[in-house]
C-alpha positions as CSV (number, residue, x, y, z in Angstrom):
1,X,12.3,-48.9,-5.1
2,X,9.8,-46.4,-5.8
3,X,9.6,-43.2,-3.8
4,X,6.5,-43.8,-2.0
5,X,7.2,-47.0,-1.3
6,X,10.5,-45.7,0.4
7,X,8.5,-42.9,2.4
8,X,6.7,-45.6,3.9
9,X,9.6,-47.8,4.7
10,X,11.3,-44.6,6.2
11,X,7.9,-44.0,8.4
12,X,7.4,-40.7,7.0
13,X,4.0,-41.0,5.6
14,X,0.6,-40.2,7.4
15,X,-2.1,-39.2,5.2
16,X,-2.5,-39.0,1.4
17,X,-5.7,-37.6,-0.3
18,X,-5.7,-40.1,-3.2
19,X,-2.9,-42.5,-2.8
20,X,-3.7,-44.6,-5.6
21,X,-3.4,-40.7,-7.4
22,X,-0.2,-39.8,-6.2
23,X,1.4,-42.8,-6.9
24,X,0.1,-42.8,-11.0
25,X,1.2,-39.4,-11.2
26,X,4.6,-39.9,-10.0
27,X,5.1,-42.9,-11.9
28,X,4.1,-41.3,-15.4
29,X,5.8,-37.1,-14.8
30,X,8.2,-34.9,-12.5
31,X,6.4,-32.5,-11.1
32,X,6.5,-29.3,-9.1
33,X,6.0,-29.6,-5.1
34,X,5.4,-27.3,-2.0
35,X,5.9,-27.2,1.8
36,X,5.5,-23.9,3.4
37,X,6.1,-22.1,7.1
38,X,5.0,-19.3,8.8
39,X,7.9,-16.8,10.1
40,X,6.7,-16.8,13.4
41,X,10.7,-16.4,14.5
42,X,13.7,-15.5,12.9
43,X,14.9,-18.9,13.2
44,X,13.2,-22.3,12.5
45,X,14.2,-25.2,15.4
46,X,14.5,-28.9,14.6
47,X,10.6,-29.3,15.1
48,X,10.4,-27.8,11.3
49,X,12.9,-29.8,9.8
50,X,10.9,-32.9,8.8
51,X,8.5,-31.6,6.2
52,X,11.2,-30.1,4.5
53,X,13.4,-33.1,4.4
54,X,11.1,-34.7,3.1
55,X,10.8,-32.2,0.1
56,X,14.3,-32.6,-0.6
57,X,13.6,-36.1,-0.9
58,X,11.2,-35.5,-3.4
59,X,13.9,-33.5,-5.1
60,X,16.5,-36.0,-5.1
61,X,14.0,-38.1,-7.3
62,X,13.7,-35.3,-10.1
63,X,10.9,-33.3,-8.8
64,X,11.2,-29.9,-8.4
65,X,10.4,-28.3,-4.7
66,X,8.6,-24.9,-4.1
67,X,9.7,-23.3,-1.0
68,X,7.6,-21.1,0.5
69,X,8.2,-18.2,3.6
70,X,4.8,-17.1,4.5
71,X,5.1,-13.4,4.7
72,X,1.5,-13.2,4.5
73,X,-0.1,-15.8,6.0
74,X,3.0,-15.0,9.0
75,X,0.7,-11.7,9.5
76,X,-2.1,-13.5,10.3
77,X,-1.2,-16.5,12.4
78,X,-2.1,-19.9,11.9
79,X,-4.9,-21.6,14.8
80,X,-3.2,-24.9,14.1
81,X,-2.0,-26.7,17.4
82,X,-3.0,-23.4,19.6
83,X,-5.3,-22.7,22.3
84,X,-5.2,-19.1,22.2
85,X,-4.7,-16.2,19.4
86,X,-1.1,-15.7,18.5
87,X,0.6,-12.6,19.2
88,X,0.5,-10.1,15.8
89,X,4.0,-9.4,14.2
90,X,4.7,-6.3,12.8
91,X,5.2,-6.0,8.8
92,X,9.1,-5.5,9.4
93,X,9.3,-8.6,11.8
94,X,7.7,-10.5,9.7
95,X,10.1,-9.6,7.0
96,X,13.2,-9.7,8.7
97,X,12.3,-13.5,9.9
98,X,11.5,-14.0,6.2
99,X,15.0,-13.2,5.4
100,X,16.5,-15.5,7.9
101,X,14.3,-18.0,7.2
102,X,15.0,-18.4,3.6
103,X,18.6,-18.4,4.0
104,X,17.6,-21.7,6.5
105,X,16.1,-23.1,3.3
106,X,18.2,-22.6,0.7
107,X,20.8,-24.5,2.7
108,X,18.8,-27.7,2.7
109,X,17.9,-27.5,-0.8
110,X,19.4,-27.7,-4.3
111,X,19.7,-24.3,-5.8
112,X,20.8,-25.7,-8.9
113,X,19.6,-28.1,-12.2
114,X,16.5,-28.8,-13.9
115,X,14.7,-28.9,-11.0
116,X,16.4,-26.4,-8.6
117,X,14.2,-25.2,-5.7
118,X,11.7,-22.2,-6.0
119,X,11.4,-19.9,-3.6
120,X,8.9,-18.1,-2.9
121,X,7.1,-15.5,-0.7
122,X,2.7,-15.6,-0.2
123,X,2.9,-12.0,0.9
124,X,3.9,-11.3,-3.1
125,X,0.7,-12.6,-4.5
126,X,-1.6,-11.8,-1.3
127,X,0.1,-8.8,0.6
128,X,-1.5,-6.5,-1.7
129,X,-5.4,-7.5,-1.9
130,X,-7.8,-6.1,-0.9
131,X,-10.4,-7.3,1.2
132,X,-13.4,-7.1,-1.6
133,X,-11.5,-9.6,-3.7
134,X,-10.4,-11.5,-1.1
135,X,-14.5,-12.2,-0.2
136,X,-15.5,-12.2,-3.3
137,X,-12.8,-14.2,-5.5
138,X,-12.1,-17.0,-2.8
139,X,-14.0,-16.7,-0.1
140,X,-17.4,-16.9,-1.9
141,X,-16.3,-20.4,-2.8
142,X,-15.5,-21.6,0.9
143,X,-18.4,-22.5,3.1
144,X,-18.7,-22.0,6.4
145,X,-19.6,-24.9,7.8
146,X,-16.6,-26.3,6.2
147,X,-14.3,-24.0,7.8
148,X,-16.7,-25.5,11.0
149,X,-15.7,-29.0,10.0
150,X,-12.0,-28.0,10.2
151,X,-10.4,-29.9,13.6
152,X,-8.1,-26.6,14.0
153,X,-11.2,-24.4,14.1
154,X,-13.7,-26.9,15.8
155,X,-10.7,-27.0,18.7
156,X,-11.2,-23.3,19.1
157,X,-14.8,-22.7,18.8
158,X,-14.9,-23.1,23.2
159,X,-11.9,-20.7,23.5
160,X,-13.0,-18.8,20.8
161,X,-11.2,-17.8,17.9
162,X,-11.4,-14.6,16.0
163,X,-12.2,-14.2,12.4
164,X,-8.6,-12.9,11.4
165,X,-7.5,-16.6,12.4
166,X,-10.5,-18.0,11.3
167,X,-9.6,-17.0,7.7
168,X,-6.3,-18.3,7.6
169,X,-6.9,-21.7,6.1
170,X,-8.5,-19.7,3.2
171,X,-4.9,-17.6,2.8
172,X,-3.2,-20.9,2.6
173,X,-5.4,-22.3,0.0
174,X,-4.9,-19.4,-1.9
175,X,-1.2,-20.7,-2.0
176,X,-1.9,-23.7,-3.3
177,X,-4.1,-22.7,-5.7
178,X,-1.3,-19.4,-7.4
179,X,1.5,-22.1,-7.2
180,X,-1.1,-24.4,-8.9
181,X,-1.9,-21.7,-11.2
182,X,1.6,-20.7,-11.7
183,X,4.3,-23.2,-11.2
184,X,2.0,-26.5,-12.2
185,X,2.4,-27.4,-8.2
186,X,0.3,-31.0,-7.7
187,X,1.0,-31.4,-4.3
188,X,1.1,-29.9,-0.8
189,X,3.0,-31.6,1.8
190,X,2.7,-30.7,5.6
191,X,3.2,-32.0,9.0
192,X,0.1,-33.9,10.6
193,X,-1.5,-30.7,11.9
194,X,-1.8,-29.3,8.4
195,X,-4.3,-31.4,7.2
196,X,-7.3,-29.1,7.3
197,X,-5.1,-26.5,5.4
198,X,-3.6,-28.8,2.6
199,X,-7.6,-30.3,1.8
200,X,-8.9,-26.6,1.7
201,X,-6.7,-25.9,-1.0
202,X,-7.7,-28.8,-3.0
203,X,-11.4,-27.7,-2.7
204,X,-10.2,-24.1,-3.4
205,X,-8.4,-26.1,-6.8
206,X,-11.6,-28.2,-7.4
207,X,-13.9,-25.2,-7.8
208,X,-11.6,-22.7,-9.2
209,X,-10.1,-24.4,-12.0
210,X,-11.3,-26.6,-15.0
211,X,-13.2,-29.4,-14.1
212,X,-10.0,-32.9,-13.9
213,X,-7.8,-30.4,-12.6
214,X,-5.4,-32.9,-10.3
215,X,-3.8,-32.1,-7.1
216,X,-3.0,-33.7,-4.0
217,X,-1.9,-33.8,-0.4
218,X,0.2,-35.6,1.5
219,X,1.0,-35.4,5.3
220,X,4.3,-36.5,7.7
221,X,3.5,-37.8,11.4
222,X,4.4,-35.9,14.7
223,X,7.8,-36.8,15.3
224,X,7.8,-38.3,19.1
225,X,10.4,-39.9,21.4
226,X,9.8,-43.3,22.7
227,X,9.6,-42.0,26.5
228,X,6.8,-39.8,25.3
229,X,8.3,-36.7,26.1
230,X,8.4,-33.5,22.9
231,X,10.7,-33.9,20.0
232,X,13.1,-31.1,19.8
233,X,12.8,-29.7,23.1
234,X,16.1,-29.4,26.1
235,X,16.1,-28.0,29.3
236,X,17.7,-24.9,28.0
237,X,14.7,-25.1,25.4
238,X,14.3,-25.5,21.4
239,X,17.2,-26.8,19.1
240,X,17.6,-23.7,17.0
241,X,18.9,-23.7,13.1
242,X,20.3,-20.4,13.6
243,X,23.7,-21.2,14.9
244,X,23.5,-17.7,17.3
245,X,21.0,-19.3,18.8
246,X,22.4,-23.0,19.4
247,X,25.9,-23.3,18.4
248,X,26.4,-26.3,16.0
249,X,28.3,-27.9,18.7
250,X,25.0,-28.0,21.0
251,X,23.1,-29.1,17.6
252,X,25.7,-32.0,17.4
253,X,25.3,-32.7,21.2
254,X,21.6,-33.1,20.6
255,X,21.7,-35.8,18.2
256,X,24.8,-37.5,19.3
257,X,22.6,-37.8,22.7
258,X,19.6,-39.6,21.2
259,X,18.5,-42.5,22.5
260,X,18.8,-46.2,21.4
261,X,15.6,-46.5,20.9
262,X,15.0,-43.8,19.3
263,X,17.8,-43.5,17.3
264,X,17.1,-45.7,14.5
265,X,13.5,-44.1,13.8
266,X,15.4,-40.5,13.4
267,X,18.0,-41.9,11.2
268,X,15.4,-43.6,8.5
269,X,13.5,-40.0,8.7
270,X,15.8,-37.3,9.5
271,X,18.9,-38.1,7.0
272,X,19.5,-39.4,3.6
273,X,21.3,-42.3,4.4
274,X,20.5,-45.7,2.5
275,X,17.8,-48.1,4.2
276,X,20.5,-50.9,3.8
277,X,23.4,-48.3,5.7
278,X,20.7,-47.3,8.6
279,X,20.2,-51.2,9.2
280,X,23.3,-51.9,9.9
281,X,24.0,-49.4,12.2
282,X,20.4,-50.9,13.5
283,X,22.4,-54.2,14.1
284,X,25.3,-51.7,15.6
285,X,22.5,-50.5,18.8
286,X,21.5,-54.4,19.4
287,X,25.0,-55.8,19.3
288,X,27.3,-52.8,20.7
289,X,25.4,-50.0,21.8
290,X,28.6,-48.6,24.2
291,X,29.9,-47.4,20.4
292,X,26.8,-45.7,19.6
293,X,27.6,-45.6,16.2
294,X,24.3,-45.0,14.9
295,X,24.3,-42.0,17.3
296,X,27.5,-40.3,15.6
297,X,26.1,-41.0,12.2
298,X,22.9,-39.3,12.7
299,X,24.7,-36.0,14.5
300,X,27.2,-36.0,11.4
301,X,25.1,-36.7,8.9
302,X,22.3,-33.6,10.4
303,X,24.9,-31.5,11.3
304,X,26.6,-31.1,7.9
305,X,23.7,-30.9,6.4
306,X,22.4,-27.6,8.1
307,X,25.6,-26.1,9.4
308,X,28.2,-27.8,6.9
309,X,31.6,-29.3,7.2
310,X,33.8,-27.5,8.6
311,X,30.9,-26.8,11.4
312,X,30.9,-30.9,11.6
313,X,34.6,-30.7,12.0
314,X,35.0,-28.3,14.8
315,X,31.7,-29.7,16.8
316,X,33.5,-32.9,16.4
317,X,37.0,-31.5,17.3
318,X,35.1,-29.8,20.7
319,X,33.0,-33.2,21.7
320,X,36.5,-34.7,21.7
321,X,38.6,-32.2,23.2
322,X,35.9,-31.7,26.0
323,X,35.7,-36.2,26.6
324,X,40.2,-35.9,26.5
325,X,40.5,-33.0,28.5
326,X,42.7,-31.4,26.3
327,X,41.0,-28.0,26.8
328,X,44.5,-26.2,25.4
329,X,43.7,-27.6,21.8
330,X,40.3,-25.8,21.4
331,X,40.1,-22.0,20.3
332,X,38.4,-19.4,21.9
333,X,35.4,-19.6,19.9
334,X,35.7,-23.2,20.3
335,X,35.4,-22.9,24.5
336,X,32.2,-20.4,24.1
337,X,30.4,-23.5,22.2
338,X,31.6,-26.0,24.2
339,X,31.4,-24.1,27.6
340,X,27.7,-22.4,26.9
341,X,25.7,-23.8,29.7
342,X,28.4,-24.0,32.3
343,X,29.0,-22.1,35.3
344,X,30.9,-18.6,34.3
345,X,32.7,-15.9,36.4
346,X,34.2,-12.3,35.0
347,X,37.6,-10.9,36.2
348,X,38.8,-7.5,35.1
349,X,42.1,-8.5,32.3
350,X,44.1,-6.1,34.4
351,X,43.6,-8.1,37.8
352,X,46.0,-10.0,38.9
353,X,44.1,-13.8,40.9
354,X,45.9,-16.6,43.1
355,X,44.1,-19.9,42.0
356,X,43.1,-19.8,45.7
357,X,41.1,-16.6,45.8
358,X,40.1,-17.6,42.0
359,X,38.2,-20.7,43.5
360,X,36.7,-18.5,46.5
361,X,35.9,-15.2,44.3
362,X,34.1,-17.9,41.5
363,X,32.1,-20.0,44.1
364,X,34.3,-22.9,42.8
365,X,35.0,-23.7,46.6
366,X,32.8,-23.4,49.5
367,X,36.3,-21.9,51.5
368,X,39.8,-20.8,51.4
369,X,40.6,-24.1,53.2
370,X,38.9,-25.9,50.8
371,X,40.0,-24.6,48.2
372,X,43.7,-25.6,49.0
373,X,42.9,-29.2,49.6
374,X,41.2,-29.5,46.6
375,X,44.4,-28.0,44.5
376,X,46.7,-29.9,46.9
377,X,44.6,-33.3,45.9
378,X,44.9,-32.9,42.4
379,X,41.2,-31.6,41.8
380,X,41.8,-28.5,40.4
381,X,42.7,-28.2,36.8
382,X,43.0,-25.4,34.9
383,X,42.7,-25.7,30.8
384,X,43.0,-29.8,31.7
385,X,46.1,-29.5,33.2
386,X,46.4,-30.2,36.6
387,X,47.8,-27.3,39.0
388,X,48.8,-28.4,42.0
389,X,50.9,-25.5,44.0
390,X,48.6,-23.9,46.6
391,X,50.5,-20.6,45.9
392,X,49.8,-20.0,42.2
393,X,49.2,-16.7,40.9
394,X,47.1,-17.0,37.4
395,X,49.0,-15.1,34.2
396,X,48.4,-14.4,30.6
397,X,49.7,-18.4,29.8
398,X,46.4,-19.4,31.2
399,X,44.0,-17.4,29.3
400,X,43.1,-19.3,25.6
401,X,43.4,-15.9,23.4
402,X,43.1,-13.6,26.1
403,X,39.4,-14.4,26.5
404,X,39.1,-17.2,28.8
405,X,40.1,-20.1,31.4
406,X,38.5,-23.1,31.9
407,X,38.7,-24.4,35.9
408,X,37.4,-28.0,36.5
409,X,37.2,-29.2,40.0
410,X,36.7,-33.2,40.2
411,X,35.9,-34.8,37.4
412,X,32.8,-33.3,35.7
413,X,32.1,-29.7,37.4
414,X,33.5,-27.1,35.0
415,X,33.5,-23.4,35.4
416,X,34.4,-20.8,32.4
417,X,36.2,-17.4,33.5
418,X,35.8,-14.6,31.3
419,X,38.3,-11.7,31.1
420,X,36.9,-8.2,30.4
């Protein structure tokens, strides 16, 4: 099977500007490849995964991948999928989020072989210009009513857009056409929404270099759930790559929480399993969907591949500590993933707590009272064990490294207490 023909299968295809072009080029050459982002953050979240992916795909099969961190273009902002001007980023912000942002990158990608991944940085070639050559060596060749044309600037033209955001799709055609220029790139890949940008740079290529000069562009669908609700987003907001900002446990919880029927559809074009592997866990969702196998294959299988193995391991070790009970086994760094988003109470390390003024001082239980039926009944645990004396006084024993205790009272409502 070709690779085209698997993009399709895998549903990762959108638009192509000459398909019938793309696939005789493949078929005859390798060739060289880019996908770029902005650093609008110092991290990228699960919403910028796909393009990229897909990249690596392309990678797999021989060809060699361009990666590019927009330190210029990040300067400028990019009126795609916005209904207002974006917020400028300082020069230093912008590089800083460059630096974090490649390091993203390079996890995902091969750094090594024939056809190891380039990466590169627009504010290199662009940062520098000034504004006469800018006009005169690229933007003389760009009309204005095609810029008009453009659905990201026709979107605006109500709101208004200014003309520092107006040029942008010329800065990104300038990246295609240097990396055309200097690395033999034929092809731009993007999500949907980059489809004004990607053709601009082949009309940029069309009248900048010899006449036959051969490029093309190819764009991935908006990835969507079946409820209709956003891709990527929780209630406590986006899935981060930058473990600081979700822990690869939470990364692991995301995808381990997909849905059946969505499940499938993110396996096929989120991971680099085999079409004949992902059916059969397809067959695994219809026939026994209490195992959710297909579910633990796609949060292995994406969170090894951005955070590693031993990340895998220790998400994996906390999921089934946390589903056990066995709270005791898990480290302290362990209990901050695992115990993120739950209810959390400091104590001084000094001060000395009865479980019963523990569960009143904490908010655990509405009353002293209370509180002692509920340790009486058995529905006060502390580290998964149960603790049923009324007059316990809390020690050193039941603090995991010092750091922390974990009180459940029932069977889901857990609280974390931090010792300062």
């Amino acid at each position: 099977m070709d690779l085209m023909q698997e993009l399709k299968l895998r549903g990762i295809v959108y638009q192509q500007t000459d398909e019938e072009g793309i696939k005789e080029t493949l078929s005859k050459e390798k060739i060289s490849l880019y996908c770029g982002v902005d650093p609008t953050a110092d991290s990228m979240h699960i919403g910028h995964l796909l393009p990229f992916l897909t990249l690596r795909r392309f990678q797999n099969h021989g060809h060699t991948p361009i990666v590019l961190v927009g330190g210029a273009t990040g300067l400028i902002g990019d009126p795609s999928g916005k209904k207002e001007e974006r917020q400028l980023q300082t020069l230093e912000m912008v590089q800083h989020n460059v630096s974090c942002l490649r390091k993203q990158l390079e996890q995902i990608f091969n750094q090594d072989g024939d056809n190891a991944a380039i990466m590169v940085n627009n504010y290199d070639w662009a940062g520098s210009m000034d504004l006469v050559t800018f006009l005169r060596d690229y933007g003389k060749y760009i009309g204005v009513n095609y810029m008009l044309a453009k659905d990201t600037i026709a979107s605006r033209l109500d709101t208004g857009i200014s003309f520092t955001e107006f040029t942008y799709t010329i800065l990104q055609a300038m990246d295609f056409l240097h990396l055309y220029k200097n690395h033999n790139c034929k092809m731009q890949i993007g999500g949907s929404d980059q489809w004004g940008n990607i053709t601009t740079g082949l009309e940029l290529i069309r009248k900048m270099q010899p006449e036959g000069a051969k490029a093309y562009g190819l764009t991935i669908p908006l990835v969507t759930k079946a409820d209709g609700t956003k891709f990527g987003k929780t209630e406590s907001g986006a899935i981060w790559l930058d473990a600081e900002k979700t822990s690869p446990y939470e990364f692991y919880q995301f995808w381990i929480n997909t849905a059946d029927a969505d499940v499938v559809k993110y396996l096929k074009i989120f991971t680099f399993l085999s079409l004949e592997t992902i059916e059969e866990l397809a067959k695994a969702v219809e026939e026994e969907p209490h195992l959710r196998k297909a579910q633990k294959a796609l949060a292995e299988e994406m969170t090894r591949l951005i955070h590693g193995e031993a990340a895998l391991e220790q998400a994996i070790k906390i999921s089934a500590a946390l589903f056990s009970g066995d709270i005791k086994s898990l480290t302290a760094d362990e209990i901050e993933q695992g115990f993120k988003d739950v209810p959390s109470f400091d104590i001084s390390d000094a001060e000395e707590l009865s479980l019963v003024d523990l569960l009143i001082a904490a908010k655990i239980s509405p009353s002293k009272r209370q509180a002692r039926e509920d340790i009486q009944n058995g529905a006060v645990s502390l580290n998964g064990e149960k603790q049923t004396d009324v007059a316990y006084i809390l020690s050193s024993s039941d603090r995991v490294e010092g750091k922390f205790t974990i009180v459940r009272r029932g069977k889901k409502k857990y609280y974390l207490i931090r010792y300062k």
